[in-house]
C-alpha positions, -999 to +999 in steps of 0.1 A: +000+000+000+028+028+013+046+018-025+010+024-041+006+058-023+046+074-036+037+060-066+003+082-066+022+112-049+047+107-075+030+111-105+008+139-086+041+161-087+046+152-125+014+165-134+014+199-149-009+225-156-015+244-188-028+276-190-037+283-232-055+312-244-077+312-277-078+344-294-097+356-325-079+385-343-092+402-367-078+392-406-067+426-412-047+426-379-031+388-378+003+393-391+010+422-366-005+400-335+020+377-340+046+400-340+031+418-307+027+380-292+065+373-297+082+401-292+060+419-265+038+396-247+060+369-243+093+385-233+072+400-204+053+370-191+089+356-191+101+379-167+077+374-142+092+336-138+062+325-130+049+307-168+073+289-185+073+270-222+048+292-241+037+278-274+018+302-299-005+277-324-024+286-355-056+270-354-071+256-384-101+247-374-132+262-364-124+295-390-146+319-399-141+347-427-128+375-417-106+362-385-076+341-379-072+320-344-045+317-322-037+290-292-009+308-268-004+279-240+020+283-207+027+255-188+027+268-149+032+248-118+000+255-099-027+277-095-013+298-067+015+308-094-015+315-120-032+334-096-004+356-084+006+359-120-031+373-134-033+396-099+002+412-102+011+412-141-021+398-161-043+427-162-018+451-170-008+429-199-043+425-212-046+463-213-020+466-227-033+447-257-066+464-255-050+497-260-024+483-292-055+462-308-091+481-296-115+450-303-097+432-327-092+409-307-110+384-285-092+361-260-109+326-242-085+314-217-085+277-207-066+261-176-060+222-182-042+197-162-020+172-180-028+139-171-002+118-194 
């Protein structure tokens, strides 16, 4: 049983959280999102240290005429770092992009736990 239970609270550490964000952009506005994404946005979430392994996806599916979608994921260690990261650097990064993009842009955040 005591071998059962490290094995559990083994894995239990492995597990990892991802927190991805889906965003619609408008057409006209695509090319420079990207460009705001990787040099702005992601620089700074790097500095806070506290999201780590971003991805930025195209996504294919599910388009619609005059938008392009985006998947930017972050893998971060628990939901205490998410939190202090939304509270202390989140908003101010989301204005951010208000202010550079208006509404041309829509974001749907997701948080996910890998399980294998």
């Amino acid at each position: 049983m005591a071998k059962l239970f490290s094995t559990f609270v083994m894995l239990k550490e492995m597990l990892m959280l991802i927190y991805n964000t889906t965003y619609q952009v408008n057409i006209e506005d695509a090319r420079n999102f990207v460009i705001w994404i990787n040099e702005y946005l992601i620089p700074e979430v790097e500095k806070t240290g506290l999201m780590n392994q971003p991805r930025l996806l195209q996504i294919l599916s599910h388009k619609e005429k005059d938008s392009e979608c985006f998947s930017l994921q972050w893998e971060v260690a628990d939901t205490a770092s998410l939190h202090q990261f939304y509270t202390k650097h989140g908003i101010a990064l989301n204005k951010e992009m208000e202010k550079v993009f208006k509404n041309k842009v829509v974001g749907f955040p997701t948080l996910m736990e890998v399980i294998r």
